[in-house]
MMTF fields as JSON, N, C-alpha, C and O atoms, coordinates in Angstrom:
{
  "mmtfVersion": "1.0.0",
  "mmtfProducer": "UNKNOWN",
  "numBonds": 151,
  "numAtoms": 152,
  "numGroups": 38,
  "numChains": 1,
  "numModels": 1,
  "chainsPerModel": [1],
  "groupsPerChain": [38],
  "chainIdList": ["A"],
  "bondAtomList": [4, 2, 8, 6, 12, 10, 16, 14, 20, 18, 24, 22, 28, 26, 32, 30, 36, 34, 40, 38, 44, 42, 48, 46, 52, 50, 56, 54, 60, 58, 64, 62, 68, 66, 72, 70, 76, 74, 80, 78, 84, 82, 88, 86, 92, 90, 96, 94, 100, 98, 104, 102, 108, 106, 112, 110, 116, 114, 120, 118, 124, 122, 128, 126, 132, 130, 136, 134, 140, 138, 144, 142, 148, 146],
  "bondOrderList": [1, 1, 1, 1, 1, 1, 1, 1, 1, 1, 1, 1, 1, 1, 1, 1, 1, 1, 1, 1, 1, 1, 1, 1, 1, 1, 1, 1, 1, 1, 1, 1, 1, 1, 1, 1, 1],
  "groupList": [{"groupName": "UNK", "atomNameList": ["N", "CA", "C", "O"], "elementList": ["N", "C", "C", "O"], "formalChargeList": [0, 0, 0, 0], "bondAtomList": [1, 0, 2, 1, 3, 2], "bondOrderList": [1, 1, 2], "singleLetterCode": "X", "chemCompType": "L-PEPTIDE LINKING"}],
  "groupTypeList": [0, 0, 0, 0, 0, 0, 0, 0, 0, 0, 0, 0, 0, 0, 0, 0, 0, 0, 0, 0, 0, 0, 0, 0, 0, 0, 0, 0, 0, 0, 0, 0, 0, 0, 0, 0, 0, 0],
  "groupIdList": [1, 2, 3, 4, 5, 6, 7, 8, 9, 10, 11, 12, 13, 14, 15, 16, 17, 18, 19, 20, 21, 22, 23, 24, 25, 26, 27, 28, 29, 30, 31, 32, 33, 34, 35, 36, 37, 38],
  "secStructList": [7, 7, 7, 7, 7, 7, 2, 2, 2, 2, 2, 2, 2, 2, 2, 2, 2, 2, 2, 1, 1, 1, 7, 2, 2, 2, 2, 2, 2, 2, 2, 6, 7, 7, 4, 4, 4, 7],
  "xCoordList": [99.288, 98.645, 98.259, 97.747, 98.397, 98.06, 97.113, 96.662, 96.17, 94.545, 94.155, 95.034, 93.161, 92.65, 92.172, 91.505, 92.347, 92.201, 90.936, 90.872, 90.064, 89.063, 89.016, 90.114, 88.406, 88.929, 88.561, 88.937, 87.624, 87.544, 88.685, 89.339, 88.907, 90.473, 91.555, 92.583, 91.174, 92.845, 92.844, 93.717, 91.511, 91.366, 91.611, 92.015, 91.018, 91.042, 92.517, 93.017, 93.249, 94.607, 95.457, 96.395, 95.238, 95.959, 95.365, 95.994, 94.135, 93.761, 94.279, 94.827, 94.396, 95.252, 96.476, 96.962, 97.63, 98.698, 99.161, 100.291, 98.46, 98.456, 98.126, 98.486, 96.744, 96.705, 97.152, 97.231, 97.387, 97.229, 98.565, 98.569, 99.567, 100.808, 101.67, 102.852, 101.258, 102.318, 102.954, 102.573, 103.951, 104.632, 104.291, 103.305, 105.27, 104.258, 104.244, 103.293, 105.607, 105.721, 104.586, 104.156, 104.469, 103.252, 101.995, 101.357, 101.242, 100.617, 100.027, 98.892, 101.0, 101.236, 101.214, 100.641, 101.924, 101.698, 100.495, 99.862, 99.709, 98.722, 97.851, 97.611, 97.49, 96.869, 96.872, 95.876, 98.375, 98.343, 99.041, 98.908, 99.566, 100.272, 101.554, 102.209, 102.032, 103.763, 103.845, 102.689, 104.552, 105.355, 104.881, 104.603, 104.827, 105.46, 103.746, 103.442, 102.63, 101.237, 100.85, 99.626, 101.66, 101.055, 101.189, 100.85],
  "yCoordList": [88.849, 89.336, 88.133, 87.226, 87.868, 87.051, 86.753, 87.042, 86.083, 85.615, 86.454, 86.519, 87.07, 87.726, 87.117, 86.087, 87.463, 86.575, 87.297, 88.508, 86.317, 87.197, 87.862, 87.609, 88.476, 89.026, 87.843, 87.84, 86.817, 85.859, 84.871, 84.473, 84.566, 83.642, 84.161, 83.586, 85.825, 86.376, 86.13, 85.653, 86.652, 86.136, 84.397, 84.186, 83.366, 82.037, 81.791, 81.149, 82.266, 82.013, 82.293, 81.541, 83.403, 84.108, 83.762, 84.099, 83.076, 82.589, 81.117, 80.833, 79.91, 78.761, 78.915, 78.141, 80.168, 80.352, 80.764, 80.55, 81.181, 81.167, 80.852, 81.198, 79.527, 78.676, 76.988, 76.109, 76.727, 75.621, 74.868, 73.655, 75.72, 74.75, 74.46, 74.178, 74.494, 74.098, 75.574, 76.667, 75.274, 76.455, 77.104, 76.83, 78.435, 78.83, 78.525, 78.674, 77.922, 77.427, 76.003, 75.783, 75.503, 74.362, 74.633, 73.773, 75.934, 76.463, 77.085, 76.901, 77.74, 78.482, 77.549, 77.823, 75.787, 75.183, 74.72, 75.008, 74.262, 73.814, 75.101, 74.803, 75.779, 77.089, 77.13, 77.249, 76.992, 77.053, 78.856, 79.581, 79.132, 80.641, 80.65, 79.674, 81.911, 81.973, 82.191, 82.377, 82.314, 82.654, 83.734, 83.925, 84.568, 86.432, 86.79, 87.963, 85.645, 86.785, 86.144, 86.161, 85.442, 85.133, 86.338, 86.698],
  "zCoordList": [65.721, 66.925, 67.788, 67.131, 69.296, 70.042, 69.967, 68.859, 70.821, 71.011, 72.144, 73.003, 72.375, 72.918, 74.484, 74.389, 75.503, 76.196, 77.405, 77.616, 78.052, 78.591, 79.971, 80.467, 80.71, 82.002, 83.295, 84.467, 82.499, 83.523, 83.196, 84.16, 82.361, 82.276, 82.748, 83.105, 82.739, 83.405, 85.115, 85.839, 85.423, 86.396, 87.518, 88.661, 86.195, 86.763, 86.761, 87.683, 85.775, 85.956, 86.878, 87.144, 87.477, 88.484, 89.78, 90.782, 89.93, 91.18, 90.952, 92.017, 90.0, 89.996, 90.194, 91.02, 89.389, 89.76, 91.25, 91.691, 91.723, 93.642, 94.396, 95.522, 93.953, 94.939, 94.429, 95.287, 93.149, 92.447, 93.418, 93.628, 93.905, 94.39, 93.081, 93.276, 91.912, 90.789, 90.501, 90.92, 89.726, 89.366, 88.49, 87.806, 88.259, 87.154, 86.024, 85.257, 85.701, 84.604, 83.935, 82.803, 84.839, 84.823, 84.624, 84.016, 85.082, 85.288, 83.635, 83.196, 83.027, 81.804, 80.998, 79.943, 81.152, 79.959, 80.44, 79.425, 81.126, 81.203, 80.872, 79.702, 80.974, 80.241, 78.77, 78.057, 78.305, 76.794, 76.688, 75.702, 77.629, 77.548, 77.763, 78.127, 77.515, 78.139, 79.191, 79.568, 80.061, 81.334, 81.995, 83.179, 80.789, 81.049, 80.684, 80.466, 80.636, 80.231, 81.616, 81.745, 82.968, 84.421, 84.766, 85.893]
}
């Protein structure tokens, strides 16, 4: 089973993934996630 992840990290992620300028792939390894949980 994955790690549980919280509604403020889903959140911070998805506000870095659209304003951060990096991709998403950059984005996801710097997170420590896959691709497909942006």
């Amino acid at each position: 089973m994955g790690l549980k992840r919280t509604d403020e990290f889903r959140k911070d992620a998805v506000r870095i993934a659209l304003t951060s300028g990096l991709t998403r792939k950059q984005v996801a390894d710097d997170l420590g996630v896959g691709m497909s949980t942006l």
